[in-house]
MARBA-3410 file (N, C-alpha, C, O; in Angstrom, 1 decimal):
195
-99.7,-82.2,14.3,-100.5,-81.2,15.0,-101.9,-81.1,14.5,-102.2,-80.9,13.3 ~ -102.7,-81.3,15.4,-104.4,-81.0,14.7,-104.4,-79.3,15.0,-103.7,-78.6,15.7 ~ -105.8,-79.1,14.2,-106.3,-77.7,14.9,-107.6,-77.4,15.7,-108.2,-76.3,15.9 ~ -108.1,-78.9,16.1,-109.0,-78.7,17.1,-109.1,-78.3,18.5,-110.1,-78.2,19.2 ~ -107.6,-77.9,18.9,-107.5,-77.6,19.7,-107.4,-76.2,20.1,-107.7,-75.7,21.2
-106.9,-75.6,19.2,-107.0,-74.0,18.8,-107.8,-73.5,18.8,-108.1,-72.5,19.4 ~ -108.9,-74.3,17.7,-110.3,-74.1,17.4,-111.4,-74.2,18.9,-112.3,-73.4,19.3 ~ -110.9,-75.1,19.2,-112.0,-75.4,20.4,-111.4,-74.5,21.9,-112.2,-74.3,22.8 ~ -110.0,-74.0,21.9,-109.9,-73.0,22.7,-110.5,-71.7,22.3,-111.3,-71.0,23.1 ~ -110.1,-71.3,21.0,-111.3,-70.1,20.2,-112.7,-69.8,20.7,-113.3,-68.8,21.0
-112.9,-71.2,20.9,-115.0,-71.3,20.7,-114.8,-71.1,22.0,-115.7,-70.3,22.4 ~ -113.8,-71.4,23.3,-114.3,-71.7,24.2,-114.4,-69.9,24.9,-115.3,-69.4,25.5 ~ -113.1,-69.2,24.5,-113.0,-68.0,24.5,-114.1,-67.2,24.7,-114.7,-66.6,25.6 ~ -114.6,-67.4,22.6,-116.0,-66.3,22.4,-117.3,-67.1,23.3,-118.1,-66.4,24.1 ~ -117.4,-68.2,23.2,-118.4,-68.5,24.4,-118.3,-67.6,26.1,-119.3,-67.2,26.7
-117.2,-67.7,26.5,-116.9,-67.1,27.7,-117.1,-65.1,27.7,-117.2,-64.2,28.6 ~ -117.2,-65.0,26.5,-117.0,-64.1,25.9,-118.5,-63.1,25.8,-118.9,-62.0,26.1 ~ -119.0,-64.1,25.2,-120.3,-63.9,25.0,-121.5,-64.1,26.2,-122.7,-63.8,26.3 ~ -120.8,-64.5,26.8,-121.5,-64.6,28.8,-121.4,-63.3,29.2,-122.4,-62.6,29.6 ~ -120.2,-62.8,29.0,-120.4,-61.5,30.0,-120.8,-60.6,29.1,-120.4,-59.4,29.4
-121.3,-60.7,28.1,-121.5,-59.3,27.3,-123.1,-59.6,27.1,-123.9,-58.6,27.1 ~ -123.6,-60.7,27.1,-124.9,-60.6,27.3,-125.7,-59.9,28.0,-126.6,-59.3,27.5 ~ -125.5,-59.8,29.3,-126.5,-58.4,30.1,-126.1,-57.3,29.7,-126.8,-56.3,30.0 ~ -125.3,-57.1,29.2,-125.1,-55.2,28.5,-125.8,-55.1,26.9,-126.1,-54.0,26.4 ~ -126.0,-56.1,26.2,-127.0,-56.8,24.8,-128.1,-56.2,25.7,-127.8,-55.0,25.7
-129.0,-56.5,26.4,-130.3,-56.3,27.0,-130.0,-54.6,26.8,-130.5,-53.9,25.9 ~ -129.2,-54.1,28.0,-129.6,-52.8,28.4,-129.0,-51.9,27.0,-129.0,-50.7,27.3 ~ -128.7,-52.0,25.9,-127.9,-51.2,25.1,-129.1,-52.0,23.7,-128.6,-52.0,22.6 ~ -130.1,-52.4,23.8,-131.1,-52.6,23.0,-132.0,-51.5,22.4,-132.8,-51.0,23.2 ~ -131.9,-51.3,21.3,-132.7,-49.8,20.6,-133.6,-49.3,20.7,-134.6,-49.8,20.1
-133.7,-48.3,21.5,-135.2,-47.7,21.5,-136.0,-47.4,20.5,-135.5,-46.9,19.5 ~ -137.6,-47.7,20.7,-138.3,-47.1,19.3,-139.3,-46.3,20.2,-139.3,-46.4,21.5 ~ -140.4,-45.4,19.6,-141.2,-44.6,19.9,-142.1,-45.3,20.0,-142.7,-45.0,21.1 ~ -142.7,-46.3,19.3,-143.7,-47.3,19.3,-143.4,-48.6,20.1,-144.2,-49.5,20.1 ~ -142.1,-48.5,20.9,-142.3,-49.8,22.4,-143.3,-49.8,22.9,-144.1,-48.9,22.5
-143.7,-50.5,23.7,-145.3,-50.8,24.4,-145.1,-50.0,25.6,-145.9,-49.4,26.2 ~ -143.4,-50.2,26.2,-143.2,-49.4,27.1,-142.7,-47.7,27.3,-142.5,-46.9,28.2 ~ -142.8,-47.6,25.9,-142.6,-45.8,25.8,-143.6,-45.2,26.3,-144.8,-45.5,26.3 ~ -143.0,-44.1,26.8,-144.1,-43.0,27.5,-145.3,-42.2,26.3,-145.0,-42.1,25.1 ~ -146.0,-42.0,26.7,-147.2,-41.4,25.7,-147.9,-40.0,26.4,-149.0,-39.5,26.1
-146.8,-39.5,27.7,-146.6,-38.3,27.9,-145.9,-37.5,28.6,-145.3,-38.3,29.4 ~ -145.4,-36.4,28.9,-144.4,-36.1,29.9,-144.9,-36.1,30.9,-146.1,-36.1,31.0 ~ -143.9,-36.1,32.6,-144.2,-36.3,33.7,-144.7,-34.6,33.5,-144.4,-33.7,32.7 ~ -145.8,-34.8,34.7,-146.7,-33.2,35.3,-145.3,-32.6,35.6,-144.3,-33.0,36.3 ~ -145.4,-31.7,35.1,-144.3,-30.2,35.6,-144.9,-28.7,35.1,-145.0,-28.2,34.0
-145.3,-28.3,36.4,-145.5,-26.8,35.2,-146.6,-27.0,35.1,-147.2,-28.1,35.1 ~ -147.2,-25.9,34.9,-148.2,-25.5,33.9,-148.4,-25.7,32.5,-149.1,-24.8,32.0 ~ -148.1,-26.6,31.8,-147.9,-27.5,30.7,-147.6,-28.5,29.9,-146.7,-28.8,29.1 ~ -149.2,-29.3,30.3,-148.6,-30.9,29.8,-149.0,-31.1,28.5,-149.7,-30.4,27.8 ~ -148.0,-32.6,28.2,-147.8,-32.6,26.9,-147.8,-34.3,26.8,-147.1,-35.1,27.4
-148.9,-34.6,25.7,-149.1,-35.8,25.7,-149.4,-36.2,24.2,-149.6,-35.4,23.4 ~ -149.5,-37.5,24.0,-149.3,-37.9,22.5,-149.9,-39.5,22.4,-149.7,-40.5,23.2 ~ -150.7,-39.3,21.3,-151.2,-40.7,21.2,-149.5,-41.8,20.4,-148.4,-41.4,20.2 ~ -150.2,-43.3,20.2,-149.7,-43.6,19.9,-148.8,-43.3,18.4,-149.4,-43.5,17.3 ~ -147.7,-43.1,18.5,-147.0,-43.0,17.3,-146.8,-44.3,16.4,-145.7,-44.1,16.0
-147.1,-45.0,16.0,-147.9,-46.2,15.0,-148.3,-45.6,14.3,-147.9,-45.4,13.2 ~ -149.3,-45.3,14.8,-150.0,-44.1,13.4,-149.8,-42.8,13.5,-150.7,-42.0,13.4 ~ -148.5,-42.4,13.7,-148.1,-41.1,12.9,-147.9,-41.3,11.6,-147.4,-42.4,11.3 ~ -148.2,-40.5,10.7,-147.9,-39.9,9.3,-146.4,-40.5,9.1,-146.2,-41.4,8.3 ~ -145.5,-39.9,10.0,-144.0,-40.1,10.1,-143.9,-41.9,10.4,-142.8,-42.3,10.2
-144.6,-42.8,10.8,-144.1,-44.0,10.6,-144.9,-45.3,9.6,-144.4,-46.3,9.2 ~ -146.6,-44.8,9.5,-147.3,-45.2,8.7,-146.8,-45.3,7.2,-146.8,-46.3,6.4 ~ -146.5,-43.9,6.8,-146.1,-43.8,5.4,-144.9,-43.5,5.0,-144.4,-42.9,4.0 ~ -144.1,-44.2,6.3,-142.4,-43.7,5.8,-141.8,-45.2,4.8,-142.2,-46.4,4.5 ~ -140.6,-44.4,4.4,-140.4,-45.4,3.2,-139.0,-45.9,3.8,-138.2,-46.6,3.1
-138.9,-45.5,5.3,-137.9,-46.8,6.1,-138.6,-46.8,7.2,-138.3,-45.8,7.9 ~ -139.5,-47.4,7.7,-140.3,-47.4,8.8,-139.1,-47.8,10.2,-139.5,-47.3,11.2 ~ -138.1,-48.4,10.2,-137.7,-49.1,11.0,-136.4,-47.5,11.4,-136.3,-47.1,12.5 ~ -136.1,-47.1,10.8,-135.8,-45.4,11.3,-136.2,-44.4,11.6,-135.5,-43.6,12.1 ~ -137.4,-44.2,11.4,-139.2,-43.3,11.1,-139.3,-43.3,12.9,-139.4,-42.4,13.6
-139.0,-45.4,13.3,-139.6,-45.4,15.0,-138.1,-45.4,15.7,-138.1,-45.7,16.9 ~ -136.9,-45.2,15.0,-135.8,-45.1,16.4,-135.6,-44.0,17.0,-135.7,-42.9,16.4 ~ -135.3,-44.1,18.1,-135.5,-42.8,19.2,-136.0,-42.5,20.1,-136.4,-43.4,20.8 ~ -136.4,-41.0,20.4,-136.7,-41.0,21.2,-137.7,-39.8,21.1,-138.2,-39.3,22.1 ~ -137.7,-39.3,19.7,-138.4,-37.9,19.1,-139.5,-36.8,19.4,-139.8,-35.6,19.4
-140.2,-38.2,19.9,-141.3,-37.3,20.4,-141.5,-36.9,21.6,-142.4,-36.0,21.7 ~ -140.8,-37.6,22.7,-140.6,-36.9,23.7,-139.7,-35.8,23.5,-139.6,-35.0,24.4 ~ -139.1,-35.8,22.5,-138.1,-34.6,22.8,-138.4,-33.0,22.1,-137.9,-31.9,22.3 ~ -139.7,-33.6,21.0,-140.4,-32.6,20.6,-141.4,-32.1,21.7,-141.5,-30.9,21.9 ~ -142.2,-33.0,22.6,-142.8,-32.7,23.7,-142.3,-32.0,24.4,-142.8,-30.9,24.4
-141.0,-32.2,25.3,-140.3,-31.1,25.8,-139.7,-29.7,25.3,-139.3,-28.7,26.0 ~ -139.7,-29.9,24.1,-139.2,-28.6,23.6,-140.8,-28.1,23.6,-140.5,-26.9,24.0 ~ -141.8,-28.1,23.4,-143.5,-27.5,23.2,-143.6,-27.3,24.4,-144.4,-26.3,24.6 ~ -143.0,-27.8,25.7,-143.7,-27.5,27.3,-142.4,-26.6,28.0,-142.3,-26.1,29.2 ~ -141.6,-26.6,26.9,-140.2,-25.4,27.5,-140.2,-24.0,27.2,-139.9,-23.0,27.8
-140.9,-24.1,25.6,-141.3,-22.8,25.0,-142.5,-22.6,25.5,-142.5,-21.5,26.1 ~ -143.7,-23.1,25.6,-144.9,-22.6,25.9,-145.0,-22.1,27.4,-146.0,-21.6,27.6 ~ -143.9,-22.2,28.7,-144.4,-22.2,29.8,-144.3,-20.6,29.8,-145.3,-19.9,29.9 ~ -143.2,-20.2,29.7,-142.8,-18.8,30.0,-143.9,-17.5,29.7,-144.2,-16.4,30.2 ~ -144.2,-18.2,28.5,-145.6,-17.3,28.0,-146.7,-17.5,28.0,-147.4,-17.4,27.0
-147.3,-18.2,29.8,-148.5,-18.4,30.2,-148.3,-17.4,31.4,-147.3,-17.1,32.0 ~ -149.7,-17.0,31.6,-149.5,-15.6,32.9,-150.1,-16.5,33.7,-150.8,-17.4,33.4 ~ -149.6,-16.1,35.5,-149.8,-16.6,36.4,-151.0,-17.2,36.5,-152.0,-16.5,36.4 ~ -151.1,-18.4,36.9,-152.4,-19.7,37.1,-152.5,-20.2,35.7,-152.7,-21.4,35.6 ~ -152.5,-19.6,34.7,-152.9,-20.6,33.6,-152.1,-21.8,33.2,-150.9,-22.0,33.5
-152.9,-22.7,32.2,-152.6,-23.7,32.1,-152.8,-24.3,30.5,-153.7,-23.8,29.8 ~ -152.0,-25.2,30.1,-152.1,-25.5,29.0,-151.9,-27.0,28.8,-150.8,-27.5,28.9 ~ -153.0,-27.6,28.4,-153.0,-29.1,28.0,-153.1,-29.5,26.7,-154.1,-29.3,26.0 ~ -151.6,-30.1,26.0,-151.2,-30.5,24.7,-151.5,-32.0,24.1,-150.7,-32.8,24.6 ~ -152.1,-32.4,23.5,-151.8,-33.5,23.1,-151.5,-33.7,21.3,-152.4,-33.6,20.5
-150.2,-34.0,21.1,-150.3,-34.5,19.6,-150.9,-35.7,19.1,-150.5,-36.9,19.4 ~ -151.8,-35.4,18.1,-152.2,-36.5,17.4,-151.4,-37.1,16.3,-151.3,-38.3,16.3 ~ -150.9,-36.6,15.5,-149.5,-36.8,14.4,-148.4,-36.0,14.0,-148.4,-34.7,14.1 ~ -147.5,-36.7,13.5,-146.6,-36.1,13.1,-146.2,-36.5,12.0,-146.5,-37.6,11.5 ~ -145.5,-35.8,11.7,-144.9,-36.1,10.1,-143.3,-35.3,9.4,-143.2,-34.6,8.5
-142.4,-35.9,10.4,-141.3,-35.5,9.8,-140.7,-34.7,9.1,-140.7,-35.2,8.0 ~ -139.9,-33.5,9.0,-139.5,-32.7,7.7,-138.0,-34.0,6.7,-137.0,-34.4,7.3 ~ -138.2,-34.2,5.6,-137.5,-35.5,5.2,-138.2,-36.3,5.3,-139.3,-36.4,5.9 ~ -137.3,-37.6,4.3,-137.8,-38.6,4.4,-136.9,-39.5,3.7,-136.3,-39.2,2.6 ~ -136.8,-40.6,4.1,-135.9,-42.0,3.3,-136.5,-42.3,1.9,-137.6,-42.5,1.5
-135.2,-42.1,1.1,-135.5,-42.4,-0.4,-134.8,-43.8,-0.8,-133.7,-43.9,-1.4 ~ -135.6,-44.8,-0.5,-134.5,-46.5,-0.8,-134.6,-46.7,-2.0,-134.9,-47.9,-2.2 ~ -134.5,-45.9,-3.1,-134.5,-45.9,-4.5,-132.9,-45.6,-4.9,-132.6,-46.0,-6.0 ~ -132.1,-44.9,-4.0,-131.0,-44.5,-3.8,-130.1,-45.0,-3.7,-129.0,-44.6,-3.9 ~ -130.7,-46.4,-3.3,-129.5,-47.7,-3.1,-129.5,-47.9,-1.9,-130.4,-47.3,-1.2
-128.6,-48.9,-1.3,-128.4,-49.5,0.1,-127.3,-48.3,0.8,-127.3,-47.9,2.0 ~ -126.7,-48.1,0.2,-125.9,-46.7,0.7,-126.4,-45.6,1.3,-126.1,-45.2,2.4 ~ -127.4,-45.2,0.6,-128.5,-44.5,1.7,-129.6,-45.1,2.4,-130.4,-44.1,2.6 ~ -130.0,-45.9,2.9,-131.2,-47.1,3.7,-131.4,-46.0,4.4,-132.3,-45.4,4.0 ~ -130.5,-45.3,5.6,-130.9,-45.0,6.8,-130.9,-43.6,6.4,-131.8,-42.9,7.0
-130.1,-43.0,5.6,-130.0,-41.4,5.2,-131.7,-40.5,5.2,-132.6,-40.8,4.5 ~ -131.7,-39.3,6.1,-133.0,-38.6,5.5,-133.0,-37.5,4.8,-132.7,-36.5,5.4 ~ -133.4,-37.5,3.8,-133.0,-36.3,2.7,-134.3,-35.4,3.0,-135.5,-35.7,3.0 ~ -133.4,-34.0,3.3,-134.4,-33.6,3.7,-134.6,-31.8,2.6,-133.9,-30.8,2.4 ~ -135.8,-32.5,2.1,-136.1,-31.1,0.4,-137.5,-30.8,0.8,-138.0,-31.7,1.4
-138.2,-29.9,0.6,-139.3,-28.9,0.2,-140.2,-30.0,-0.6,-140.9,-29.3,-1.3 ~ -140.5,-31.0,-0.9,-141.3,-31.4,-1.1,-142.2,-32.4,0.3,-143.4,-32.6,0.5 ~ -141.1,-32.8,1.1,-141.0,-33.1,2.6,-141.4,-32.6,3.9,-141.0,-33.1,5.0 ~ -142.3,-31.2,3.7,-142.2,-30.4,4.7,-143.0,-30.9,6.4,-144.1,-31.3,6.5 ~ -142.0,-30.6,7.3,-142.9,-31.4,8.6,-144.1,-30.6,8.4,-144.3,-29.6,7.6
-145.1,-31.3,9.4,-146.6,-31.4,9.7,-146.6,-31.9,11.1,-146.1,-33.0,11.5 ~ -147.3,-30.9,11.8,-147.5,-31.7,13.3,-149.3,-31.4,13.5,-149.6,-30.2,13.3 ~ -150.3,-32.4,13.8,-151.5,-31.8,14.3,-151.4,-32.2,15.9,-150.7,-33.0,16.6 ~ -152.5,-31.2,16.3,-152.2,-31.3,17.6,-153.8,-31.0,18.4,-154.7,-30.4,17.8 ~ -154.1,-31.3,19.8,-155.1,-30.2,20.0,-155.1,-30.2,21.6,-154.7,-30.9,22.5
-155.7,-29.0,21.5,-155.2,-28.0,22.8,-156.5,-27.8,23.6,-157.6,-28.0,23.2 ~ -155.9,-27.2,25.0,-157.0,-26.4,25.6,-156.3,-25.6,26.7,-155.7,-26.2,27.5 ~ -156.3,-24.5,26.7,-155.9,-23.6,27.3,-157.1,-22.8,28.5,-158.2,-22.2,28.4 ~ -156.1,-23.2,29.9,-157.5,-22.3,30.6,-156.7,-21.5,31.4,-155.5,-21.5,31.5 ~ -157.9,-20.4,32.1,-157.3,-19.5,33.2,-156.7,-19.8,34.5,-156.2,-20.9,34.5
-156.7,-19.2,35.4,-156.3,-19.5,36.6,-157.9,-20.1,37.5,-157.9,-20.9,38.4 ~ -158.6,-19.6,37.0,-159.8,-20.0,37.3,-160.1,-21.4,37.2,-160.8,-22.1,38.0 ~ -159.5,-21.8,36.1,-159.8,-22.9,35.2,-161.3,-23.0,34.3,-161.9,-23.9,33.8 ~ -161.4,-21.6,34.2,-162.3,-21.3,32.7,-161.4,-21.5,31.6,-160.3,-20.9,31.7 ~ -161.7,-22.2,30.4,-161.3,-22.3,29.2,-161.4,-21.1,28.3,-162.5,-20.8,27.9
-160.4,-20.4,28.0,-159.9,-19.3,27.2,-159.5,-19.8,25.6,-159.7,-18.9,24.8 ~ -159.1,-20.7,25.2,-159.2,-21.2,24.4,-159.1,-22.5,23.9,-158.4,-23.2,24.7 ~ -159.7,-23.4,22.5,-159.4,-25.1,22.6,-159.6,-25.1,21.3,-160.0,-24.2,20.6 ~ -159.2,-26.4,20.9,-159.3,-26.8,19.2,-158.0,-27.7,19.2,-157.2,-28.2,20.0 ~ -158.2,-27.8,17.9,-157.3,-28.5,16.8,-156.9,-27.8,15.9,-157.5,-27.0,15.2
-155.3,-28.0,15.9,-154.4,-26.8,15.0,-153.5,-28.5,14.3,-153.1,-29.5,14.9 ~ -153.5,-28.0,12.4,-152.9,-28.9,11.9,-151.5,-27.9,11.6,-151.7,-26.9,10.9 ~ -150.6,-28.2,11.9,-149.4,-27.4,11.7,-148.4,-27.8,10.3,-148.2,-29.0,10.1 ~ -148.0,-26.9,9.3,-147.2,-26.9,8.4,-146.5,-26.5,7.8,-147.2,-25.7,7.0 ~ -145.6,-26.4,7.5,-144.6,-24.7,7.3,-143.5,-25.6,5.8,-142.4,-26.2,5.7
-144.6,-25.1,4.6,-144.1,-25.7,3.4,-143.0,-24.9,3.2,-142.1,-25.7,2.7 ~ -142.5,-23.9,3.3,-140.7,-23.0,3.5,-140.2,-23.5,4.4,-139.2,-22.9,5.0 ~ -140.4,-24.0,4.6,-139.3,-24.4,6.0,-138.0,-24.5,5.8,-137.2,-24.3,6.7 ~ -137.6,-24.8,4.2,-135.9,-24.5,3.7,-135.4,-23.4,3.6,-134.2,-23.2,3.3 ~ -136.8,-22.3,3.9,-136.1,-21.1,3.4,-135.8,-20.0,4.4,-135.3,-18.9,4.2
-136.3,-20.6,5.6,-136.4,-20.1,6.9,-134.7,-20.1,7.2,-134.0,-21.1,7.2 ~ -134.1,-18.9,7.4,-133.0,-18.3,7.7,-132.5,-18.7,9.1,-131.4,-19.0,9.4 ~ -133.3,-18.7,10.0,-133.8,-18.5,11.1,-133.2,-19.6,11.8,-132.4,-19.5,12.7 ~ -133.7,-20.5,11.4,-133.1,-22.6,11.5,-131.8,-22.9,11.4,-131.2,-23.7,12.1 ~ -131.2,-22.1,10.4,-129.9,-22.0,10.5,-129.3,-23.8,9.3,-130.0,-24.4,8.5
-128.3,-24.0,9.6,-127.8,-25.1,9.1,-127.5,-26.1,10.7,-126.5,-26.8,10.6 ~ -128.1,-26.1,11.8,-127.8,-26.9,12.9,-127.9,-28.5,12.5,-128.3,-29.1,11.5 ~ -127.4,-28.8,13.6,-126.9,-30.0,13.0,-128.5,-31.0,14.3,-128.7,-32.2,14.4 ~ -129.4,-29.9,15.1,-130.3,-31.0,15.4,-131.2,-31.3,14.4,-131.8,-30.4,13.9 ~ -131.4,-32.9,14.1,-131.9,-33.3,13.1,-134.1,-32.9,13.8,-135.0,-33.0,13.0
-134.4,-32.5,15.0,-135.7,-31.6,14.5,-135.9,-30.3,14.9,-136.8,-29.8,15.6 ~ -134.8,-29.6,14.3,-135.0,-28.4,14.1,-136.5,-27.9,13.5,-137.3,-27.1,14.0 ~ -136.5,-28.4,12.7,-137.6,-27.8,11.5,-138.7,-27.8,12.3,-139.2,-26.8,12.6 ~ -139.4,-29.7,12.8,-140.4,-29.4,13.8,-140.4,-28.5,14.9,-141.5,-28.1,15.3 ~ -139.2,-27.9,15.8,-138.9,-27.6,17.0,-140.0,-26.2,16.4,-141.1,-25.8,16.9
-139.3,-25.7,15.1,-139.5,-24.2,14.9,-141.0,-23.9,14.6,-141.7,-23.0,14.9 ~ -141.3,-25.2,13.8,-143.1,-25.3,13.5,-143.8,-25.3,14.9,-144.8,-24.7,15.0 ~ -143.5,-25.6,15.6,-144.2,-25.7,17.1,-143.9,-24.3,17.8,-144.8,-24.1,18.6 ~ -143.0,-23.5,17.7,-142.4,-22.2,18.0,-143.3,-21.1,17.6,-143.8,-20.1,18.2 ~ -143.4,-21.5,16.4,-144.5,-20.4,15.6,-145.8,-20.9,16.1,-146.7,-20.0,16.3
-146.0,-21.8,16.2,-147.6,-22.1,17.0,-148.2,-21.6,17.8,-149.4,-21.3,17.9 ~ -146.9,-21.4,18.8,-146.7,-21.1,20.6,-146.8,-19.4,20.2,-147.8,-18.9,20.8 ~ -146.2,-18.8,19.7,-145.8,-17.4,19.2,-147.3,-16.8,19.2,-147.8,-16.0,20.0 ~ -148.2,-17.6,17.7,-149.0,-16.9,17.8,-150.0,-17.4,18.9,-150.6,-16.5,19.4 ~ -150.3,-18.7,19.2,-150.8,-18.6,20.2,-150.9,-17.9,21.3,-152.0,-17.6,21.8
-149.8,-17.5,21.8,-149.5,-17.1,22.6,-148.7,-16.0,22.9,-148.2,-16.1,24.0 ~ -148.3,-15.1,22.3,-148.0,-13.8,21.7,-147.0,-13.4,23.0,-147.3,-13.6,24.2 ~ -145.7,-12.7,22.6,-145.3,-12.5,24.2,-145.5,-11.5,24.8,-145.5,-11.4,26.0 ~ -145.8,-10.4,23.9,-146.5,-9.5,24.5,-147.8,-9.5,25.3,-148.2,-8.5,26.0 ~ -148.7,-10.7,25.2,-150.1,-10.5,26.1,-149.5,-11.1,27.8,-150.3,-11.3,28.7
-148.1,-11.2,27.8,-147.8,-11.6,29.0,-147.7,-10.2,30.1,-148.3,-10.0,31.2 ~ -146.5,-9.1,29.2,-146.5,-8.3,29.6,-147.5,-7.1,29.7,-147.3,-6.0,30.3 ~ -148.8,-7.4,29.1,-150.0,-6.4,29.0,-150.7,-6.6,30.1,-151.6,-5.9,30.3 ~ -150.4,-7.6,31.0,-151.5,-8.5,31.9,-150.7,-7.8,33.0,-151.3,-7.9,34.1 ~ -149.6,-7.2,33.3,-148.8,-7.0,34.3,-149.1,-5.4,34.4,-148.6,-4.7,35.3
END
């Protein structure tokens, strides 16, 4: 009895095998934030768009110490929509609000000093606090400019914030830095004073 024939039915198997699993390899390929083809803003909806340079050079993937986890996902669009979900409600009728982030910088961060056991782990401590800069322009219904600038955002307690809770979404922290932005920016009472 040889075993080339076992063997060479084997190969012929995972070959046959490997045919049809190939076009689902394509579509189940990991997204990063820095693809050529990721969006770099949300579709127009609303009275508040939200747009972002390239993340390459965010803070969060320039100086991370796993870069190759820093770009998986899908983060920043999802921090974008959370900034154009909270900020719409508390614009009064016609105004408008145009977002663009220029960086971010993650609360956490990969410590590969830790071993290969943690590679992908983000430890996330008070020396790590997120940072988002951003800049804005806010106009009326008119489309006079009521306010514009550059706001560098940073919230060094952010562990101590009760508020955040222990959830298990890993950007909580930014969601809430951007919350307090919007707050004072945008106060919710000047909604109801306008009425």
């Amino acid at each position: 009895m040889t075993l080339r024939t076992p063997i060479s039915g084997l190969l012929a198997i995972a070959l046959a095998c490997a045919g049809l699993l190939a076009p689902h390899a394509a579509a189940a390929r990991i997204r990063y934030v820095t693809d050529a083809d990721a969006p770099r803003s949300l579709p127009e909806q609303g009275p508040v768009s939200v747009s972002w340079d390239d993340p390459a050079g965010f803070t969060e993937i320039r100086y991370s110490h796993n870069r190759v986890e820093s770009r998986r996902g899908d983060w920043v669009a999802q921090l974008a929509r959370h900034l154009r979900d909270y900020a719409a409600p508390r614009l009064r009728a016609g105004e408008r609000l145009q977002i663009r982030i220029t960086d971010i910088d993650r609360a956490g961060d990969f410590e590969p000093w830790r071993g290969p056991d943690f590679y992908d782990t983000r430890f996330v401590r008070d020396i790590y606090p997120p940072r988002i800069t951003l800049a804005f322009t806010h106009t009326d219904a008119n489309g006079a400019v009521i306010d514009q600038g550059e706001r560098k955002l940073m919230d060094a307690g952010f562990l101590m914030d009760s508020t955040v809770g222990r959830g298990y979404d890993p950007l909580r922290f930014e969601k809430r830095l951007l919350e307090r932005w919007i707050a004072s920016e945008l106060p919710a009472d000047r909604r109801s004073a306008a009425r």
